[in-house]
PyMOL Python script that loads the backbone (N, CA, C, O; Angstrom):
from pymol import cmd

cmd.read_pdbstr("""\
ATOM      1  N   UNK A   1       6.192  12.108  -3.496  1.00  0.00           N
ATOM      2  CA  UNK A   1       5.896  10.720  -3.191  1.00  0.00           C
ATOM      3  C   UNK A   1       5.490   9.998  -4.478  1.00  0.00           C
ATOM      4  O   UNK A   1       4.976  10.602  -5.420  1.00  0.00           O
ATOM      5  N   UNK A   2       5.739   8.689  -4.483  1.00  0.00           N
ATOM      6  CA  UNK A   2       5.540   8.268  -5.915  1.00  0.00           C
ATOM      7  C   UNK A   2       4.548   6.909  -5.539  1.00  0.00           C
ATOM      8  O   UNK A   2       4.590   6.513  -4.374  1.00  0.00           O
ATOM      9  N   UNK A   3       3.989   6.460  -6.154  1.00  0.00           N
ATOM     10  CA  UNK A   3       2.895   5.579  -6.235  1.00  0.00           C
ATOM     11  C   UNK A   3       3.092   4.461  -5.320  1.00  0.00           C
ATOM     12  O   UNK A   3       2.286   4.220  -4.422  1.00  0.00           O
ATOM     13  N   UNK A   4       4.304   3.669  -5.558  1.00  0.00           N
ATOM     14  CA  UNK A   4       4.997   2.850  -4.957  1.00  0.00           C
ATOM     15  C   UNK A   4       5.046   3.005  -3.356  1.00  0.00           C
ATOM     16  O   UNK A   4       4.866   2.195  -2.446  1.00  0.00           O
ATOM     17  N   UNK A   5       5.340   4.268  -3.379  1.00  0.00           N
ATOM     18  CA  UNK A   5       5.157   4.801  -1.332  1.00  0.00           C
ATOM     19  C   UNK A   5       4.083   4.587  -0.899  1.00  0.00           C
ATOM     20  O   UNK A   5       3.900   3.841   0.063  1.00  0.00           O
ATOM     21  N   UNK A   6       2.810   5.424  -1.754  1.00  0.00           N
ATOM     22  CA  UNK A   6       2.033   5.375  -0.913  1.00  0.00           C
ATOM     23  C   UNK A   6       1.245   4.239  -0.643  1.00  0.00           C
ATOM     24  O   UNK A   6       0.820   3.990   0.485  1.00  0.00           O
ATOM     25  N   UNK A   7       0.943   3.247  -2.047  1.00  0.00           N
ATOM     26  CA  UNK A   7       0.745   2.276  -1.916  1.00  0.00           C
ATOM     27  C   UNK A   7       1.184   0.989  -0.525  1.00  0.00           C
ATOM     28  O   UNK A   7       0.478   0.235   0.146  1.00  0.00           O
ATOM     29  N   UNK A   8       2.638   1.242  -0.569  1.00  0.00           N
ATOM     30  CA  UNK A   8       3.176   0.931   0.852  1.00  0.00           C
ATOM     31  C   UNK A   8       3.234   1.040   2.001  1.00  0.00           C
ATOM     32  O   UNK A   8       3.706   0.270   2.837  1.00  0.00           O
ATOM     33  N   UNK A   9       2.570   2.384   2.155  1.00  0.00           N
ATOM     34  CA  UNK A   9       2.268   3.695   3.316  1.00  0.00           C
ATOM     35  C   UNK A   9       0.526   2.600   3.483  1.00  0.00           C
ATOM     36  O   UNK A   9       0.413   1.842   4.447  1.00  0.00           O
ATOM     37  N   UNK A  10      -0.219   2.675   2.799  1.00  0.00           N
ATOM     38  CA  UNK A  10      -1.460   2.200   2.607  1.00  0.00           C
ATOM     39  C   UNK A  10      -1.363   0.902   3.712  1.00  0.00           C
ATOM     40  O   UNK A  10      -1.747   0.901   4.882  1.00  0.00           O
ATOM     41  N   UNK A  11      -0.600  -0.403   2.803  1.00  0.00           N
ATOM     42  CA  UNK A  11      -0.674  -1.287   3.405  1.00  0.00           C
ATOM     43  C   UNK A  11      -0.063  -1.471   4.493  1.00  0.00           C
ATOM     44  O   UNK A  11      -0.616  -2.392   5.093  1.00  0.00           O
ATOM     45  N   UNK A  12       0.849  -1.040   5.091  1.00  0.00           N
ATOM     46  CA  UNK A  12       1.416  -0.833   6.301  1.00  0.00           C
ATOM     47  C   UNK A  12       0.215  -0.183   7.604  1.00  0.00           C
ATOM     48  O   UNK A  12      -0.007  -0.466   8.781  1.00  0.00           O
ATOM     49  N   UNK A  13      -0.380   0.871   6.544  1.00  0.00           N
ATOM     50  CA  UNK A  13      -1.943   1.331   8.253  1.00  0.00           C
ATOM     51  C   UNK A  13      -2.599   0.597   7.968  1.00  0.00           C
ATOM     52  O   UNK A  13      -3.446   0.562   8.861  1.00  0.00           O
ATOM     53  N   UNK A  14      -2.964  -0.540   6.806  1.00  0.00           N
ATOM     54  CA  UNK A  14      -4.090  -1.669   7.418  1.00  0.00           C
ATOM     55  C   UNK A  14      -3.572  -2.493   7.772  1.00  0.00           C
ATOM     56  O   UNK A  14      -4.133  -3.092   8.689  1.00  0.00           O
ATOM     57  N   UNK A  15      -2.352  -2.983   7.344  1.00  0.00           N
ATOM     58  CA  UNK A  15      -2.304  -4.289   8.669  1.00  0.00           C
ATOM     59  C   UNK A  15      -1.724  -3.639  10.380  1.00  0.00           C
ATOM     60  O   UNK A  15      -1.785  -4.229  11.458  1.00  0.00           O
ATOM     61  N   UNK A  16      -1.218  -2.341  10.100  1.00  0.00           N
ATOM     62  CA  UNK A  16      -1.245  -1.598  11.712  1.00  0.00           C
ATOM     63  C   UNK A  16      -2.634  -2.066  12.401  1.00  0.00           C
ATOM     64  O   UNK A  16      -2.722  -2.806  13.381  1.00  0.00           O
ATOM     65  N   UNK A  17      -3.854  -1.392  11.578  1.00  0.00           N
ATOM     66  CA  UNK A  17      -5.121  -1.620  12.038  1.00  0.00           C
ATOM     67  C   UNK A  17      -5.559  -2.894  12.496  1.00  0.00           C
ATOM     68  O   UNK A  17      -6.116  -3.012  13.588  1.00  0.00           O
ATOM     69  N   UNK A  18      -5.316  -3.996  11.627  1.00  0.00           N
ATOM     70  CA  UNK A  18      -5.307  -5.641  11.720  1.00  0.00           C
ATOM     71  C   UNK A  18      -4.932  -5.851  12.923  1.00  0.00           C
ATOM     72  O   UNK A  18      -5.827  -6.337  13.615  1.00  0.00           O
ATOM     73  N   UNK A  19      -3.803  -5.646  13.528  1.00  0.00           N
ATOM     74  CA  UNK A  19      -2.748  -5.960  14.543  1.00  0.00           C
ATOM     75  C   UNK A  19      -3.469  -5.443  15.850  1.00  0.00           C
ATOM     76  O   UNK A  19      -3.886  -6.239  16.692  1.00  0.00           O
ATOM     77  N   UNK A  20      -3.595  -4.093  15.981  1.00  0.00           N
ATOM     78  CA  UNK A  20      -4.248  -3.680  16.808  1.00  0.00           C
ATOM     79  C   UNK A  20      -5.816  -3.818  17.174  1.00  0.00           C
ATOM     80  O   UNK A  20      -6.240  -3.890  18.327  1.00  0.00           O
ATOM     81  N   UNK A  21      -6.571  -3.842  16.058  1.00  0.00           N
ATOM     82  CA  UNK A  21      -7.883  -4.864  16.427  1.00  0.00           C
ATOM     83  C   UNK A  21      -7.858  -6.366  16.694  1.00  0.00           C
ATOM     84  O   UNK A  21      -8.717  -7.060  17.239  1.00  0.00           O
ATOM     85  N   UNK A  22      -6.869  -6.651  16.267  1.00  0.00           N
ATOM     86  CA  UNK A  22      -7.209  -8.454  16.516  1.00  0.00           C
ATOM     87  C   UNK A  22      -7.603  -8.543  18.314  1.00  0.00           C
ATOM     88  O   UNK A  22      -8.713  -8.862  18.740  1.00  0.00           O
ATOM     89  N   UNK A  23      -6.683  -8.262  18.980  1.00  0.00           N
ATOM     90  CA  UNK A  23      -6.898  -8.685  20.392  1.00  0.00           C
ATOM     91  C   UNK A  23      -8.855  -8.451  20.584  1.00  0.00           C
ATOM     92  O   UNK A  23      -9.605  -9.409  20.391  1.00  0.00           O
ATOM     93  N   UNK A  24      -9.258  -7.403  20.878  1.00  0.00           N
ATOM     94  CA  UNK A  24     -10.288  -7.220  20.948  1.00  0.00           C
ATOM     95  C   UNK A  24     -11.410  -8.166  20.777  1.00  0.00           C
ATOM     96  O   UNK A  24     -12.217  -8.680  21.551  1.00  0.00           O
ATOM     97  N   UNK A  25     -11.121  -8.243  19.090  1.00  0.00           N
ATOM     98  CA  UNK A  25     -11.999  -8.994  18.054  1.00  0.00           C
ATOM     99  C   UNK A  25     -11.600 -10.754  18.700  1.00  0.00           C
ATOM    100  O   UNK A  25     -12.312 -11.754  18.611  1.00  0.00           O
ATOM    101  N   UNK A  26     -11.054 -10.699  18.952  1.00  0.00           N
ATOM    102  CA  UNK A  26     -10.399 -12.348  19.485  1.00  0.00           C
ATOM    103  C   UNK A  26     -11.170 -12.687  20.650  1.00  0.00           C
ATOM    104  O   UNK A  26     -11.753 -13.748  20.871  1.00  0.00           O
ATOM    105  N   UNK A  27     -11.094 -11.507  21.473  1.00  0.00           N
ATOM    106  CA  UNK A  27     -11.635 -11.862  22.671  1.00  0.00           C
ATOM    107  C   UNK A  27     -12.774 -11.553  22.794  1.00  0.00           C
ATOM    108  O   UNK A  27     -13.208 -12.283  23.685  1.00  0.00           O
ATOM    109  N   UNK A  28     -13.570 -10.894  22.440  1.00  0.00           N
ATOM    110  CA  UNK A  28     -15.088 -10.740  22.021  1.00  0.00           C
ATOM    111  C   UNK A  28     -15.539 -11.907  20.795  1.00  0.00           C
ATOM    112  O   UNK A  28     -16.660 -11.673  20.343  1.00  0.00           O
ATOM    113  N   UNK A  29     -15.005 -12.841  20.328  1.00  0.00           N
ATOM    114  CA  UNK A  29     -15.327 -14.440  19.507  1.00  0.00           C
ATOM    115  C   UNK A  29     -15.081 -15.548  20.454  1.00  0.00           C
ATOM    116  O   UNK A  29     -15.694 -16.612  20.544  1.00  0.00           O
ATOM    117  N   UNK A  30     -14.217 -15.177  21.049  1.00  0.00           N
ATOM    118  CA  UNK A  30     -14.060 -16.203  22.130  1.00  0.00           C
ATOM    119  C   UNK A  30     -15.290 -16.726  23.186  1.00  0.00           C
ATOM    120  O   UNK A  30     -15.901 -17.775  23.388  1.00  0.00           O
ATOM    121  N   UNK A  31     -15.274 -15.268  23.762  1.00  0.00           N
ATOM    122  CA  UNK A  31     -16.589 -14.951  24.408  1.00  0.00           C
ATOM    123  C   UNK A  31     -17.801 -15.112  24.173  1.00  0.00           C
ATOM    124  O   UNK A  31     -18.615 -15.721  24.866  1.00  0.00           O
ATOM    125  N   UNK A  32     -18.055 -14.282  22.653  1.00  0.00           N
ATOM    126  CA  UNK A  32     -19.346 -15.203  21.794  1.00  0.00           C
ATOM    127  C   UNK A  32     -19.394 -16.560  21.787  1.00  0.00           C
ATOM    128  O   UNK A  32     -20.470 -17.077  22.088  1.00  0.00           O
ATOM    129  N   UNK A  33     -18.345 -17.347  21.474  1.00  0.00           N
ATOM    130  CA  UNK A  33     -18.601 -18.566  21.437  1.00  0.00           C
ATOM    131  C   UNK A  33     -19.028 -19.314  22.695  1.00  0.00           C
ATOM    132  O   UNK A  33     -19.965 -20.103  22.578  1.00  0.00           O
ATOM    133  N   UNK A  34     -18.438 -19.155  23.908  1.00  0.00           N
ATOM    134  CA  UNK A  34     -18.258 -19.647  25.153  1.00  0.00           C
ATOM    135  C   UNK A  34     -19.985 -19.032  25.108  1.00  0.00           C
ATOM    136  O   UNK A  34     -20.720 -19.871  24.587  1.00  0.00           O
ATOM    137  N   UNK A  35     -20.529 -18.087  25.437  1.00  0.00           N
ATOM    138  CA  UNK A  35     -21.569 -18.433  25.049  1.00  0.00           C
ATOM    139  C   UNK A  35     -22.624 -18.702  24.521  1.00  0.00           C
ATOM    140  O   UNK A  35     -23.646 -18.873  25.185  1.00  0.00           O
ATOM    141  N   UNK A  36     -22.590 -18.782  23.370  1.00  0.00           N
ATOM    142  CA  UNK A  36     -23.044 -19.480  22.264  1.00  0.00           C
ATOM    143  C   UNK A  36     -23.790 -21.196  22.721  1.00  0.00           C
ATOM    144  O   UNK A  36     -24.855 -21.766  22.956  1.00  0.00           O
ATOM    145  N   UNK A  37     -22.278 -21.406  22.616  1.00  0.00           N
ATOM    146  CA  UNK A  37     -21.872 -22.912  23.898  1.00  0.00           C
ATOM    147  C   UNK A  37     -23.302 -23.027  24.645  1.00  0.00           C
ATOM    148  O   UNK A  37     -24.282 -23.706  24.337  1.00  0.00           O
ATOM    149  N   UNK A  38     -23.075 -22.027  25.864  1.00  0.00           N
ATOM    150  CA  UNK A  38     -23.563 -22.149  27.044  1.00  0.00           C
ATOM    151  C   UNK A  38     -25.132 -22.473  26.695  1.00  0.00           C
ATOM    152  O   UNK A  38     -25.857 -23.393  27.073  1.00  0.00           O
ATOM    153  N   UNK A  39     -25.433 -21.078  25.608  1.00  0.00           N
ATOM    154  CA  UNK A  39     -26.780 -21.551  25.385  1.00  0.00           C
ATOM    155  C   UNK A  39     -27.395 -22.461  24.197  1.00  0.00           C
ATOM    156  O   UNK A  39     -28.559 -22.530  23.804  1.00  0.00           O
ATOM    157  N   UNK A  40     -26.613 -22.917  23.899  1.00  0.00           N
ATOM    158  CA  UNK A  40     -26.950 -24.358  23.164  1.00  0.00           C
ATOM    159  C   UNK A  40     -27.645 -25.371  24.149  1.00  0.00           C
ATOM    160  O   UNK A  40     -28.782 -25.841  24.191  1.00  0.00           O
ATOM    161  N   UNK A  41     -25.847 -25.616  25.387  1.00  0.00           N
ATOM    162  CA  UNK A  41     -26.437 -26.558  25.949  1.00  0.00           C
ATOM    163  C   UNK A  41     -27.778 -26.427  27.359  1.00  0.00           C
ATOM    164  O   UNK A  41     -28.458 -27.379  27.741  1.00  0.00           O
ATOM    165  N   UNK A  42     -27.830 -25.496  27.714  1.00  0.00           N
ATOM    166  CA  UNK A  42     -28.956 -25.278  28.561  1.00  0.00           C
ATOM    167  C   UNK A  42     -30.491 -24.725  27.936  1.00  0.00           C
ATOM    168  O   UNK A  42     -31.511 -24.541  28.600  1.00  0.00           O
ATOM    169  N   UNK A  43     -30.297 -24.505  26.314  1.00  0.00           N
ATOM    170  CA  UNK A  43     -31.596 -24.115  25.625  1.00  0.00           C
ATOM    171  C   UNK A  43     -31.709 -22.597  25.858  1.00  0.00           C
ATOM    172  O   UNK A  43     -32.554 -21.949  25.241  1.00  0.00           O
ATOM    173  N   UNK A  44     -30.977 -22.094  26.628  1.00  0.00           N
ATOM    174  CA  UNK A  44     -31.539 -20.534  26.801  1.00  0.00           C
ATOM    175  C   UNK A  44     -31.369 -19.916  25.709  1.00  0.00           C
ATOM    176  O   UNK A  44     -30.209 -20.052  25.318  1.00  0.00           O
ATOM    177  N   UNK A  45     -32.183 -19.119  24.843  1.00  0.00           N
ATOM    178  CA  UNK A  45     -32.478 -18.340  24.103  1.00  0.00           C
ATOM    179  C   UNK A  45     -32.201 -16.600  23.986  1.00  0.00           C
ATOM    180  O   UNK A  45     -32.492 -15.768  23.127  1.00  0.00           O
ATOM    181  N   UNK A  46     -31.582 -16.539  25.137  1.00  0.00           N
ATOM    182  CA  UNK A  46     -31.711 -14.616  25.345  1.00  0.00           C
ATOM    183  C   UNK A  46     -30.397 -14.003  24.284  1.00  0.00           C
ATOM    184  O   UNK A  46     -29.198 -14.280  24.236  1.00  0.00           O
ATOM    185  N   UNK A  47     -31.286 -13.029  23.472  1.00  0.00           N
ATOM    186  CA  UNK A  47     -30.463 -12.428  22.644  1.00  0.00           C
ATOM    187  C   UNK A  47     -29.199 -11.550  23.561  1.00  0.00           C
ATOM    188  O   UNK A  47     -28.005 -11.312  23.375  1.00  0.00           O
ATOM    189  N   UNK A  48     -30.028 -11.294  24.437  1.00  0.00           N
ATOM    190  CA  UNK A  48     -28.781  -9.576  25.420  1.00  0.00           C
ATOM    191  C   UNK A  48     -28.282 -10.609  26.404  1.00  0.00           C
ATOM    192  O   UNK A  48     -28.161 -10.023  27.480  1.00  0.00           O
ATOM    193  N   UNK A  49     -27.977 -11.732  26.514  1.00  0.00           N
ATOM    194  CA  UNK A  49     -27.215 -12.480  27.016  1.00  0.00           C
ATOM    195  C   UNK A  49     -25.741 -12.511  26.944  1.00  0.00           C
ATOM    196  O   UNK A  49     -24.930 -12.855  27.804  1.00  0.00           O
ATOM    197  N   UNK A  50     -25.545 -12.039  25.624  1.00  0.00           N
ATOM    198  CA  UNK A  50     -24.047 -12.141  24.979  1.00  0.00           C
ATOM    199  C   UNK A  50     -23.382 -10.917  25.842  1.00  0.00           C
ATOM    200  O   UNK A  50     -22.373 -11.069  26.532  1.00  0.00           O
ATOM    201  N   UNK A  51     -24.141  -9.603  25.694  1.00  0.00           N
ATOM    202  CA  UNK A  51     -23.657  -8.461  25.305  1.00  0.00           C
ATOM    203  C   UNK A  51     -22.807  -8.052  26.745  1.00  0.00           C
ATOM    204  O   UNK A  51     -21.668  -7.604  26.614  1.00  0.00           O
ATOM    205  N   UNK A  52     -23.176  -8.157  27.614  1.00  0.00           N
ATOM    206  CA  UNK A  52     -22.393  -7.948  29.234  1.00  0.00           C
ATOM    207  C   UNK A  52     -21.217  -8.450  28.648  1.00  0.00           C
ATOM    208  O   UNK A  52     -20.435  -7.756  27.998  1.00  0.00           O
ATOM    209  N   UNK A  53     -21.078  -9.723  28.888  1.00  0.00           N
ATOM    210  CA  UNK A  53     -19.669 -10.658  29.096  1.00  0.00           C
ATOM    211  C   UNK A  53     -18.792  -9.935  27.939  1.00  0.00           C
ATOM    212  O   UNK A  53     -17.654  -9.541  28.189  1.00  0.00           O
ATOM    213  N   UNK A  54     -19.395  -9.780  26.632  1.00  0.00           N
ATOM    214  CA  UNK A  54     -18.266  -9.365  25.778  1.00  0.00           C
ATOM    215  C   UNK A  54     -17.541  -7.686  25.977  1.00  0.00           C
ATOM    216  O   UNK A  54     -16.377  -7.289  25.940  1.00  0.00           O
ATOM    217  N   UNK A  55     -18.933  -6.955  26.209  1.00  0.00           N
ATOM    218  CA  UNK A  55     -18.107  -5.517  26.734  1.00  0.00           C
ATOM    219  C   UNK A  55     -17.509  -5.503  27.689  1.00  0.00           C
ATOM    220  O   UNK A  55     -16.788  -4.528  27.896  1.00  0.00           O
ATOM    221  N   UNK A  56     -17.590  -6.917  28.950  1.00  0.00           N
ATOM    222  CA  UNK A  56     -16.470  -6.772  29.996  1.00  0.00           C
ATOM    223  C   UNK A  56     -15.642  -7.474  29.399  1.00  0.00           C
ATOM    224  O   UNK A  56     -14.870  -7.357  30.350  1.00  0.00           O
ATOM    225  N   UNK A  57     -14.887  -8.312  28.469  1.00  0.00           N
ATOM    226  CA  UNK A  57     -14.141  -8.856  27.963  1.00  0.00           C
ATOM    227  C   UNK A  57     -13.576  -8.203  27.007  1.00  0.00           C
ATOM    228  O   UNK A  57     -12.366  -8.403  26.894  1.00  0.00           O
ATOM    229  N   UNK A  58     -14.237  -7.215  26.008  1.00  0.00           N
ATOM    230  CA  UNK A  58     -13.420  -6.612  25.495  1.00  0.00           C
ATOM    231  C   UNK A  58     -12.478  -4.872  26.238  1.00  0.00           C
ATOM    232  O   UNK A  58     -11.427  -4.262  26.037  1.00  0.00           O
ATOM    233  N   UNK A  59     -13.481  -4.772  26.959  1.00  0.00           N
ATOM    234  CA  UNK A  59     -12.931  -3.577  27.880  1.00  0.00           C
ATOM    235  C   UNK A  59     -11.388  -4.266  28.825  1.00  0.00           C
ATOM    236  O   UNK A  59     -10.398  -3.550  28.974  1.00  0.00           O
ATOM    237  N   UNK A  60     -11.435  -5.547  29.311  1.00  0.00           N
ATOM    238  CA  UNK A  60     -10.345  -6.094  29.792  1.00  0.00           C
ATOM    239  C   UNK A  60      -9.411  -6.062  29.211  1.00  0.00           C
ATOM    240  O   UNK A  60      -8.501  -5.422  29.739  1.00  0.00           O
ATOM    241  N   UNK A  61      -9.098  -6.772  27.719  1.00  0.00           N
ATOM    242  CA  UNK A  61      -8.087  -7.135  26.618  1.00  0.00           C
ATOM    243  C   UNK A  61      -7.871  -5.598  26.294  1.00  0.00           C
ATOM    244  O   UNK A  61      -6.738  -5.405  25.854  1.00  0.00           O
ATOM    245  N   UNK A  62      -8.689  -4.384  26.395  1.00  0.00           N
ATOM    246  CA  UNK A  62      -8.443  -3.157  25.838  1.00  0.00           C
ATOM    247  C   UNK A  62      -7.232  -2.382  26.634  1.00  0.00           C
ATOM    248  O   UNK A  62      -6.332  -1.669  26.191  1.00  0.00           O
ATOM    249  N   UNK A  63      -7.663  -2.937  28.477  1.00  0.00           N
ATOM    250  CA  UNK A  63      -6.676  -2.494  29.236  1.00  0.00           C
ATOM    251  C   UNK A  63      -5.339  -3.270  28.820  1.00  0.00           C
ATOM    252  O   UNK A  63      -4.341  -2.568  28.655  1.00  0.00           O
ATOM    253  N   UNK A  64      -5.275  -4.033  28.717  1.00  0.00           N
ATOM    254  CA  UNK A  64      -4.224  -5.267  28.682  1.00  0.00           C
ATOM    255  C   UNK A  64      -3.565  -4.746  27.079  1.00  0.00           C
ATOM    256  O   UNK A  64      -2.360  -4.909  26.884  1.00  0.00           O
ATOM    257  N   UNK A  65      -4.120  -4.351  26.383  1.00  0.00           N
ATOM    258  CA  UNK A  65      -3.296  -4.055  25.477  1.00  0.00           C
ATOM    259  C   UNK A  65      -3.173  -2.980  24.833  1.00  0.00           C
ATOM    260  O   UNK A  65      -3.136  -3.047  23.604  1.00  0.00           O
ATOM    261  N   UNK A  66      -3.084  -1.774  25.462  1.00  0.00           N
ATOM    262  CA  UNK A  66      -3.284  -0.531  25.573  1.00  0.00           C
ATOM    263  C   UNK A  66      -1.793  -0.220  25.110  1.00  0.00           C
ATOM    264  O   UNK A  66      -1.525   0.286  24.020  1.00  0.00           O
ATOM    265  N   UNK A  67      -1.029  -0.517  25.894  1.00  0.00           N
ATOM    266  CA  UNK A  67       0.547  -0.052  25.627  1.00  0.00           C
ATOM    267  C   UNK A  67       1.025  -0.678  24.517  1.00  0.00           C
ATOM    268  O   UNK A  67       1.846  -0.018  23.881  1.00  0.00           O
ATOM    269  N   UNK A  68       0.665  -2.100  23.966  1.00  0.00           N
ATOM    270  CA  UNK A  68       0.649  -2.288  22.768  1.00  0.00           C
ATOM    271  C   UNK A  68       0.313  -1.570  21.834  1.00  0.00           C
ATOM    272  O   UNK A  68       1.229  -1.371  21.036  1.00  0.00           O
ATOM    273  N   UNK A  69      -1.012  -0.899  21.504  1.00  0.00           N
ATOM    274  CA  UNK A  69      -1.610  -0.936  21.090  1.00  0.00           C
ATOM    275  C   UNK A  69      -0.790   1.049  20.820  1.00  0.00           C
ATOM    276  O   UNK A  69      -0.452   1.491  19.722  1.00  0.00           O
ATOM    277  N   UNK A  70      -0.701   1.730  22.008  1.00  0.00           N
ATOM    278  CA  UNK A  70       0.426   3.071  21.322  1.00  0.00           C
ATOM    279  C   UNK A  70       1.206   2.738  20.790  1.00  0.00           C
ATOM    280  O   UNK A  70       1.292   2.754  19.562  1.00  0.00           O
ATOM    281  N   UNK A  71       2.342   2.168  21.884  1.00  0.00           N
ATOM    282  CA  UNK A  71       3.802   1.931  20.594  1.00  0.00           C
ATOM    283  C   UNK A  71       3.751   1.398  19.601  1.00  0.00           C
ATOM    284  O   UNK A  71       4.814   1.652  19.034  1.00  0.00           O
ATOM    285  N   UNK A  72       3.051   0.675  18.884  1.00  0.00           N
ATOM    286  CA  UNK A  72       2.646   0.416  17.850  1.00  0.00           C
ATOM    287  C   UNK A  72       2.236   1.733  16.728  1.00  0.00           C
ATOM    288  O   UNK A  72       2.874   1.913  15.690  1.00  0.00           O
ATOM    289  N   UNK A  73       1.166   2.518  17.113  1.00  0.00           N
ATOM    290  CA  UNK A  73       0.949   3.430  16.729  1.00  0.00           C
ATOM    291  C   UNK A  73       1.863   4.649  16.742  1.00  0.00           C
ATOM    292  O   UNK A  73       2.180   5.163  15.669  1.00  0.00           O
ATOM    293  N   UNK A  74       2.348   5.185  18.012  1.00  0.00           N
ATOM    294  CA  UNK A  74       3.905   5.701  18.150  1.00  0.00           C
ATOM    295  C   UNK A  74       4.653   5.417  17.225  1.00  0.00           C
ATOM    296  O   UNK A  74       4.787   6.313  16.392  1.00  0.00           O
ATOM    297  N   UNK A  75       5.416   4.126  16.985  1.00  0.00           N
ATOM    298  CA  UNK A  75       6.122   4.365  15.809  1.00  0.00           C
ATOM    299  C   UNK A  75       5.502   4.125  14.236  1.00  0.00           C
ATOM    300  O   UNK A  75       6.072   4.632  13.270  1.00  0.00           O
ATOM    301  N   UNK A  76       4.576   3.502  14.125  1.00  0.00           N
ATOM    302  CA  UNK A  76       3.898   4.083  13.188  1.00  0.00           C
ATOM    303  C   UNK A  76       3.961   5.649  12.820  1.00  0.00           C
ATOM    304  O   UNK A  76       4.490   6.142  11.824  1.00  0.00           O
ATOM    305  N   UNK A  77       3.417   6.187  13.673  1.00  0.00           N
ATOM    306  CA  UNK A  77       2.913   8.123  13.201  1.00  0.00           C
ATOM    307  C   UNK A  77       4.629   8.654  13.303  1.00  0.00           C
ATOM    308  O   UNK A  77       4.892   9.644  12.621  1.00  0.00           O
ATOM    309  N   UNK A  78       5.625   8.120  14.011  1.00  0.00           N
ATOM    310  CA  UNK A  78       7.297   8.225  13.695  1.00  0.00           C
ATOM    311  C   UNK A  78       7.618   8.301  12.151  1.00  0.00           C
ATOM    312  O   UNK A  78       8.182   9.197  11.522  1.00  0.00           O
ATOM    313  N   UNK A  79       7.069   7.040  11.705  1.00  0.00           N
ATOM    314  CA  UNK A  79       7.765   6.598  10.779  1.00  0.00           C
ATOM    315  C   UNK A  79       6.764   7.875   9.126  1.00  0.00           C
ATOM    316  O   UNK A  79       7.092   7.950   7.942  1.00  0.00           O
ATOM    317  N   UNK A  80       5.734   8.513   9.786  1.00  0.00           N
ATOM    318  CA  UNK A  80       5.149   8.858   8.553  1.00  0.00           C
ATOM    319  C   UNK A  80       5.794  10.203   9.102  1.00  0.00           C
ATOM    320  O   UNK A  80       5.773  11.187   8.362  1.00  0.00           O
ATOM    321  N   UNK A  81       6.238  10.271  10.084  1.00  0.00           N
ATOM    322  CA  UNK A  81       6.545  11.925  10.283  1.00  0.00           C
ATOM    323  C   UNK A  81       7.931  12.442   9.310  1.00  0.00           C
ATOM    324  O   UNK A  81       8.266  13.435   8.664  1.00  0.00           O
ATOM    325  N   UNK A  82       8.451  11.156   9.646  1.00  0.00           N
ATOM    326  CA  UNK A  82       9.842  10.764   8.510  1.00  0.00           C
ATOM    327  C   UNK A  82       9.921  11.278   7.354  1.00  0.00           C
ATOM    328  O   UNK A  82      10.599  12.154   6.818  1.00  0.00           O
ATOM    329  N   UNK A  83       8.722  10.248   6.924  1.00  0.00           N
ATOM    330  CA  UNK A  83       8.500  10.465   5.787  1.00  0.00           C
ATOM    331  C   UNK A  83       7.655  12.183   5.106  1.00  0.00           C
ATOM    332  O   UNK A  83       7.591  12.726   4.004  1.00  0.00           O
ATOM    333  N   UNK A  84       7.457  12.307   5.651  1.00  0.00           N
ATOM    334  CA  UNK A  84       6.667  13.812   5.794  1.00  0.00           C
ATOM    335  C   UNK A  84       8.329  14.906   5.555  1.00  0.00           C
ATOM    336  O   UNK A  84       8.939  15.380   4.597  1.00  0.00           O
ATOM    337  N   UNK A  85       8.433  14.888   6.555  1.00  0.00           N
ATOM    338  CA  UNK A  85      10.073  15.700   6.766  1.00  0.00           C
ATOM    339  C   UNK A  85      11.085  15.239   5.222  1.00  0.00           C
ATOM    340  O   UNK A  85      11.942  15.940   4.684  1.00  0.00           O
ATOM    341  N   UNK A  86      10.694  14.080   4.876  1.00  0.00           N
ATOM    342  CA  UNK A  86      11.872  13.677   3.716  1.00  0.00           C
ATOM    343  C   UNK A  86      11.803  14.408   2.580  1.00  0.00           C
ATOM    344  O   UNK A  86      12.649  15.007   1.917  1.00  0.00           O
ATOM    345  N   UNK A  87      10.130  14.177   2.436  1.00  0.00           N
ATOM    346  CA  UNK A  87       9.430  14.621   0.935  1.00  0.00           C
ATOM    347  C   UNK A  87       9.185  16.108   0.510  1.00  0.00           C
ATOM    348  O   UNK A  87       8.839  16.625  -0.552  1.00  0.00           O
ATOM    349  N   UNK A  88       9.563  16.698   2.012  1.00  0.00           N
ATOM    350  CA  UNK A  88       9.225  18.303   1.768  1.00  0.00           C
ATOM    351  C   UNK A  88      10.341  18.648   1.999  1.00  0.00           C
ATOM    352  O   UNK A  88      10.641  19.841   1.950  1.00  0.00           O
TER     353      UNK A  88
END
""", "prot")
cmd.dss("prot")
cmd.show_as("cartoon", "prot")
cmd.util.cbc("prot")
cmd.orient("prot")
C-alpha cells in the first residue's frame, strides 16, 4: 500500500463516520433546540429536562436508519476487503 491509499482509505472512514452520525446528531440538536425553545419561553430551568426527549429521539432516528447505516458500512468493509485481497 502506498501513502496515497491509505491516506484515501483514511478519508473515506471519516466521512463514512460523518454520514452515519449525522442523522442522530441532527436529531438530538433539533430536539435540544425545540427545547431549549420551550424553556426559554415558559422560564423553566431543569437541566434533566432535555435528556428523555433526546434519548427517545435519538433511539427513533437510530431505528429509522439502521439499514442505512449497514449498507453503508457493508460496502464500506467490501471495499477494504478488496483491497486487503489486492495487496496480498
Amino acid at each position: 500500500m502506498n501513502d496515497a491509499l491509505v491516506l484515501d482509505v483514511a478519508r473515506e472512514g471519516l466521512w463514512i463516520l460523518i454520514l452515519i452520525s449525522a442523522p442522530m446528531m441532527i436529531a438530538g440538536l433539533v430536539v435540544g433546540l425545540v427545547i431549549a425553545l420551550f424553556q426559554a419561553l415558559t422560564q423553566i430551568q431543569e437541566m434533566t429536562l432535555v435528556f428523555v426527549p433526546k434519548i427517545i429521539a435519538i433511539f427513533f432516528v437510530l431505528m429509522l436508519a439502521l439499514p442505512f447505516m449497514g449498507a453503508t458500512l457493508g460496502q464500506y468493509m467490501q471495499r477494504m476487503a478488496q483491497l486487503i485481497v489486492a495487496s496480498g
